[in-house]
N, CA, C and O of each residue as an XYZ file, in Angstrom:
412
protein
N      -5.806     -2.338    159.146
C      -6.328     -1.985    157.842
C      -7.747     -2.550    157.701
O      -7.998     -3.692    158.088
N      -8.858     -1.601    157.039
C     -10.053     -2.342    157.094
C      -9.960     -2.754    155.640
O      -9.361     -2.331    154.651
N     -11.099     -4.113    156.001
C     -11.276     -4.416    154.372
C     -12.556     -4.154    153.956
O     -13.541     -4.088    154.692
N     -12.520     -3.941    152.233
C     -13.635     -3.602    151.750
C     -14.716     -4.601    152.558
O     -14.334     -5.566    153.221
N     -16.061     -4.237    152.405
C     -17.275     -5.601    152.859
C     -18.103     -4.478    151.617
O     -18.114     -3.295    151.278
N     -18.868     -6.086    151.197
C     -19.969     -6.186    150.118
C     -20.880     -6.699    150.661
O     -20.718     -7.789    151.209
N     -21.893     -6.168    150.664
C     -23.242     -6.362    151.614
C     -23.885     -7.048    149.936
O     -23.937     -6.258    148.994
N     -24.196     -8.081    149.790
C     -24.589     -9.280    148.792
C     -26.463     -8.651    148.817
O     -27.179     -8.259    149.738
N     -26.628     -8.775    147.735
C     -28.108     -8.625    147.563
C     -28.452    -10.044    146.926
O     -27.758    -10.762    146.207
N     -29.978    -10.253    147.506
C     -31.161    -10.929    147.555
C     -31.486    -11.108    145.786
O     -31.985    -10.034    145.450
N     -31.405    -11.938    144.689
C     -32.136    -12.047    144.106
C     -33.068    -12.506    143.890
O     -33.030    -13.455    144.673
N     -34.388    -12.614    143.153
C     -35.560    -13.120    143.667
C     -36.432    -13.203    142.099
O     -36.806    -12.147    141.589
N     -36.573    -13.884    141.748
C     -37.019    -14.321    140.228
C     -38.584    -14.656    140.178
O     -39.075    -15.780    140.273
N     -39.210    -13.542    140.023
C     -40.611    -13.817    139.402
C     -40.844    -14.724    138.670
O     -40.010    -14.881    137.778
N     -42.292    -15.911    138.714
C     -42.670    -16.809    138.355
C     -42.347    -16.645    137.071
O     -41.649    -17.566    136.645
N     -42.630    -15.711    136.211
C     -42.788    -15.428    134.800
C     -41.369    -15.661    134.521
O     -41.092    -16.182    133.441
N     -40.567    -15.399    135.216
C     -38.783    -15.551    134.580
C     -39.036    -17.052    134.691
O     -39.344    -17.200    133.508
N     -39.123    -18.051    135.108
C     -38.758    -19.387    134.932
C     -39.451    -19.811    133.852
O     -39.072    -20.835    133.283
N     -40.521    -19.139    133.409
C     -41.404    -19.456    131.973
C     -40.422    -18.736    130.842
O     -40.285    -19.197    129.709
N     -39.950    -17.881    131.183
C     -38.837    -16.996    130.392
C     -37.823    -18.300    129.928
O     -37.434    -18.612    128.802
N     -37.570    -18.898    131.190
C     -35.867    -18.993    131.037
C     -36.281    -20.950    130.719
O     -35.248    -21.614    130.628
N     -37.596    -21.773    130.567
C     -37.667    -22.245    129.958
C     -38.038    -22.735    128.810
O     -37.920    -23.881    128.376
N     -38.580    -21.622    128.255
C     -38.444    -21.010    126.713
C     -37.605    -20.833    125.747
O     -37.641    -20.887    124.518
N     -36.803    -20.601    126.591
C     -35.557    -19.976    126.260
C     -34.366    -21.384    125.955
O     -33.712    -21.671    124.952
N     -34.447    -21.904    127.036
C     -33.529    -23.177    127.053
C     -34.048    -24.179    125.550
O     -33.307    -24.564    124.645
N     -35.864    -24.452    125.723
C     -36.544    -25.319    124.861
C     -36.012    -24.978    123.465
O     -35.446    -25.722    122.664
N     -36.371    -23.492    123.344
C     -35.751    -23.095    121.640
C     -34.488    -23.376    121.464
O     -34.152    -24.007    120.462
N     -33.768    -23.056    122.188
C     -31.875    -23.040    122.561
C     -31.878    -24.286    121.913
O     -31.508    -24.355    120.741
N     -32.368    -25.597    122.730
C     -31.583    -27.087    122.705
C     -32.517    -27.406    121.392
O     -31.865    -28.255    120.785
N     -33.695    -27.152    120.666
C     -34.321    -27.511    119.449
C     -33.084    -26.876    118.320
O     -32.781    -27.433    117.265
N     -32.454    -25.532    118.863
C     -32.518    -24.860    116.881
C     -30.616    -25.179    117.320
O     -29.900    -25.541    116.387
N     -30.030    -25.020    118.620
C     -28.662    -25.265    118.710
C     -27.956    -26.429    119.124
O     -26.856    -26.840    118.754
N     -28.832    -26.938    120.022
C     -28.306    -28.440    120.772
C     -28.679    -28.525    122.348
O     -29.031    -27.438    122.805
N     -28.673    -29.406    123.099
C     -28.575    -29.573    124.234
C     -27.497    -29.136    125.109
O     -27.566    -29.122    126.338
N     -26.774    -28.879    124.603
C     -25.684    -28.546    125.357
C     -25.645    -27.090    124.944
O     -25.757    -26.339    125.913
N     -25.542    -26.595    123.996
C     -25.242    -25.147    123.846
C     -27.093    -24.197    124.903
O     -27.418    -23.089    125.331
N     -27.716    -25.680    124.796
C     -28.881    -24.468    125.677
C     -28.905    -24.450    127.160
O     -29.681    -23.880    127.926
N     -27.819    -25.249    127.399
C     -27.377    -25.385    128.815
C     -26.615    -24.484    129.458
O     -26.779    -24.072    130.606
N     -25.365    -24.044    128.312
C     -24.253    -23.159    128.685
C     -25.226    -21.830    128.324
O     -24.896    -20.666    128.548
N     -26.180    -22.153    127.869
C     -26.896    -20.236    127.775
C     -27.824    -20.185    128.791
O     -27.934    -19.145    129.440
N     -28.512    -21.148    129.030
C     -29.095    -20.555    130.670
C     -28.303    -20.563    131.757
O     -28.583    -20.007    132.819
N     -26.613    -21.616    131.366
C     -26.107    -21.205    132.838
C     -25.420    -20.015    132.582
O     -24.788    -19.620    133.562
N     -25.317    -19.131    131.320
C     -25.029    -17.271    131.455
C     -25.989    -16.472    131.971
O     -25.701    -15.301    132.221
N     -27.398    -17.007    132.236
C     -28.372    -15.810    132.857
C     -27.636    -16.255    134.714
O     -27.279    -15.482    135.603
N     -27.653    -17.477    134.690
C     -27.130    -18.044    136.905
C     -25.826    -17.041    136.843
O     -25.729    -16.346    137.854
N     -24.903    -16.852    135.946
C     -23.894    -16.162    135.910
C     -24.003    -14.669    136.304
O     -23.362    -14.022    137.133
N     -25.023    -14.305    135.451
C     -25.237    -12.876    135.592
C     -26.422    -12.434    136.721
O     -26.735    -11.248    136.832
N     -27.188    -13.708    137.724
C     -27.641    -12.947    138.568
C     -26.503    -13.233    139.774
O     -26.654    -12.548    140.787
N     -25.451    -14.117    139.763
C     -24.826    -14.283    140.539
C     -24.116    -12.697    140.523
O     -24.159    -12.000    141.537
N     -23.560    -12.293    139.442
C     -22.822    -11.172    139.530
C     -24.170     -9.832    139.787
O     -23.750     -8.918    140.497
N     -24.992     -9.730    139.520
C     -25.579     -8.658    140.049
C     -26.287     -8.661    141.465
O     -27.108     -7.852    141.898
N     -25.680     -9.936    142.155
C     -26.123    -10.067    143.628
C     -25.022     -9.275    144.490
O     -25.220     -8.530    145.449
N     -23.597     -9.702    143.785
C     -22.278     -9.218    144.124
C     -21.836     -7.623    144.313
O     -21.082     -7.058    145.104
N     -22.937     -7.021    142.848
C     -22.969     -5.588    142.652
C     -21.534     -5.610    141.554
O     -20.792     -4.633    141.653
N     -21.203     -6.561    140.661
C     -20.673     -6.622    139.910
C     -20.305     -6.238    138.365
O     -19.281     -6.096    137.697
N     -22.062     -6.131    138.126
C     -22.436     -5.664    136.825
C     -24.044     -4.871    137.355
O     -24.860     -5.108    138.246
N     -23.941     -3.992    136.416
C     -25.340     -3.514    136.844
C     -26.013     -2.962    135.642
O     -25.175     -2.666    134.791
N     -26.810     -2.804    135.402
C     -28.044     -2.613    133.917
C     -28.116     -1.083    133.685
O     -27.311     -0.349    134.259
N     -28.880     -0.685    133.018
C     -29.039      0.627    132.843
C     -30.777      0.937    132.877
O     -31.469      0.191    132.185
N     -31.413      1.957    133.624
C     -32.931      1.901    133.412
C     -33.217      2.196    132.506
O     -32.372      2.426    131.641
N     -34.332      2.307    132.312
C     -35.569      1.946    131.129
C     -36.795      2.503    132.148
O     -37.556      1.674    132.649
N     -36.914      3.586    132.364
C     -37.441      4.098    132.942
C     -38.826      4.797    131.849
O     -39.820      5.230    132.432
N     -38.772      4.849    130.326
C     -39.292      5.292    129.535
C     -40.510      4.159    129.199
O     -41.547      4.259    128.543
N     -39.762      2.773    130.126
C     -40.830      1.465    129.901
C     -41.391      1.587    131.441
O     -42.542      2.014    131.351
N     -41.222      1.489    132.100
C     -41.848      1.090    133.069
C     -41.354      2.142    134.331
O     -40.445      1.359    134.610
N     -41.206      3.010    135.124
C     -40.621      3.711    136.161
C     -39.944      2.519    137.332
O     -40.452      1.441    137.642
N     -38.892      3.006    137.743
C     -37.721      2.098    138.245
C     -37.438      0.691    137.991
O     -37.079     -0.194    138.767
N     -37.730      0.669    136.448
C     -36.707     -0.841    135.674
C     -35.723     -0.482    135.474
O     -35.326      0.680    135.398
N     -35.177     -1.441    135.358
C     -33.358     -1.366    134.860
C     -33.518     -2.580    133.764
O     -34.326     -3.505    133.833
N     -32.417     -2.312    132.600
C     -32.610     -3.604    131.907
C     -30.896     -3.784    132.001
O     -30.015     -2.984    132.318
N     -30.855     -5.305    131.545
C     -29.774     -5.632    130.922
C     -29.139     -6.846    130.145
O     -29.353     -8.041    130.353
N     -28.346     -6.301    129.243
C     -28.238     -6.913    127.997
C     -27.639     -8.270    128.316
O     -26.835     -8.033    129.218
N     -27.610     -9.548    128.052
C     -27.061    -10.861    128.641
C     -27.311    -11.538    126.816
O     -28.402    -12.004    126.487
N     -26.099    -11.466    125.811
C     -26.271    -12.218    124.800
C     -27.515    -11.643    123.657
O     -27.454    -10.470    123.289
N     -28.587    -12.523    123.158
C     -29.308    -11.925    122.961
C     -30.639    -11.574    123.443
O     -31.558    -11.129    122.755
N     -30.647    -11.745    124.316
C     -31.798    -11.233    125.433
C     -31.210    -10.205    126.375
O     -30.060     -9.768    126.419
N     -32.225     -9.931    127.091
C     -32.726     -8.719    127.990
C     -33.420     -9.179    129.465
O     -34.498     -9.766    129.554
N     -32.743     -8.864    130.358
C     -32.801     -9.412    131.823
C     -33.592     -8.213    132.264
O     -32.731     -7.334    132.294
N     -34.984     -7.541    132.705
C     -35.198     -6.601    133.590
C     -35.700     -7.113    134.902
O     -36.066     -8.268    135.120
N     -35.675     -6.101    135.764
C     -35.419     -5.921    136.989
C     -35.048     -4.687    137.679
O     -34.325     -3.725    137.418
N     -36.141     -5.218    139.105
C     -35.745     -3.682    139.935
C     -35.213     -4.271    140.728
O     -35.146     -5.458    141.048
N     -34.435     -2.522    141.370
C     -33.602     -3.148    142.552
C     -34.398     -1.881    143.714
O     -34.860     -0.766    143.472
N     -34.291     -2.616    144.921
C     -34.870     -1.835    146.267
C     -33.996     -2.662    146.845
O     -33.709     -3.852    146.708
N     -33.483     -1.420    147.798
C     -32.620     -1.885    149.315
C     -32.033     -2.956    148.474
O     -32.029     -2.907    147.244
N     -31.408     -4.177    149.362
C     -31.003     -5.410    149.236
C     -31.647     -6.610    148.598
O     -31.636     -7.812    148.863
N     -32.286     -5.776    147.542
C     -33.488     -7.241    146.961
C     -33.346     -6.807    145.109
O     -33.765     -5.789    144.558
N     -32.825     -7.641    144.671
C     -33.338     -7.449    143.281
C     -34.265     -8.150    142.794
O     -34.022     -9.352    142.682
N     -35.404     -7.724    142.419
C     -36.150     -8.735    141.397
C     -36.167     -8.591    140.277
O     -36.388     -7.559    139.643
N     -35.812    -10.145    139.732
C     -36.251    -10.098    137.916
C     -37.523    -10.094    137.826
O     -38.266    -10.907    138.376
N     -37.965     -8.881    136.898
C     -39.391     -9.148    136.339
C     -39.325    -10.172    135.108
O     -40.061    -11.156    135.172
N     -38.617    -10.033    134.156
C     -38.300    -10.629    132.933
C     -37.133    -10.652    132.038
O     -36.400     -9.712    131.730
N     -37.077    -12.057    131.620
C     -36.242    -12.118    130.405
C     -36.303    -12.683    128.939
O     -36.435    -13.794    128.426
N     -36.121    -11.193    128.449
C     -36.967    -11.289    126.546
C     -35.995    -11.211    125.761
O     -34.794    -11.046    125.973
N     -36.313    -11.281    125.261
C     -35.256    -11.422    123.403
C     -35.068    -10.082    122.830
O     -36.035     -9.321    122.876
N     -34.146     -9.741    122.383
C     -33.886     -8.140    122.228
C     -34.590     -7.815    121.252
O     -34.741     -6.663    120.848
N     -35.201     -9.053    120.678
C     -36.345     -8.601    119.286
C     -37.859     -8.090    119.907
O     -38.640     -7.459    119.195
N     -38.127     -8.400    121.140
C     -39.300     -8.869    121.134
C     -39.699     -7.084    122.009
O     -38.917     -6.223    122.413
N     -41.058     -7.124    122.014
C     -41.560     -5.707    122.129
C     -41.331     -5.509    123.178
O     -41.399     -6.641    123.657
N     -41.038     -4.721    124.125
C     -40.730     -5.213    126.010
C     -41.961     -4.587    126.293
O     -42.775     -5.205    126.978
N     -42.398     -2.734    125.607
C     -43.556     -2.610    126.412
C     -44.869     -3.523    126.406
O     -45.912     -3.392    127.047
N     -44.485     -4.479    125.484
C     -45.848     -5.255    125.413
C     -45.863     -6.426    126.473
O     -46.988     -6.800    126.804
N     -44.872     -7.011    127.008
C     -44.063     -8.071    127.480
C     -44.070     -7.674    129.021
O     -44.219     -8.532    129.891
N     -43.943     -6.653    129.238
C     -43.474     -6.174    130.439
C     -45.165     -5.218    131.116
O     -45.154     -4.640    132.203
């Protein structure tokens, strides 16, 4: 019997996502706590772990940018392309915030 195989993709996080994602944490642990801004950046490690897996996958936004994909994680917005075995995050914004301006 063969078994399934999952060929694992590459994620790869543009400089600008770690400015993202400590932004994100800074406001988190000021307006919620230290701890609640911990368990919300470890849901973005969650969700690139699962879109390395091919577990969850985004929907494009092709109307913003040609071959983005976005996806929804809480109240932000994870984009990213995917080629072959490599995803890169371009960014992660706040579902308020303008993306074509951002992006």
């Amino acid at each position: 019997m063969l078994k399934k195989v999952t060929i694992a993709n590459k994620v790869f996080l543009k400089p600008k996502v770690y400015e993202d994602l400590e932004n994100i944490y800074n406001y988190s642990a000021l307006n919620f706590g230290e701890t609640k801004a911990v368990e919300y950046i470890h849901s973005f490690d969650q969700v690139f772990s699962k879109l390395s897996k091919g577990d969850v996958r985004g929907k494009t936004c092709d109307y913003i940018k040609v071959n983005l994909v976005k996806l929804n994680v809480n109240s932000h917005v994870i984009f990213y392309k995917h080629n072959d075995n490599l995803i890169e995050v371009i960014r992660i914004l706040h579902q308020k915030q303008d993306f074509s301006r951002h992006l």
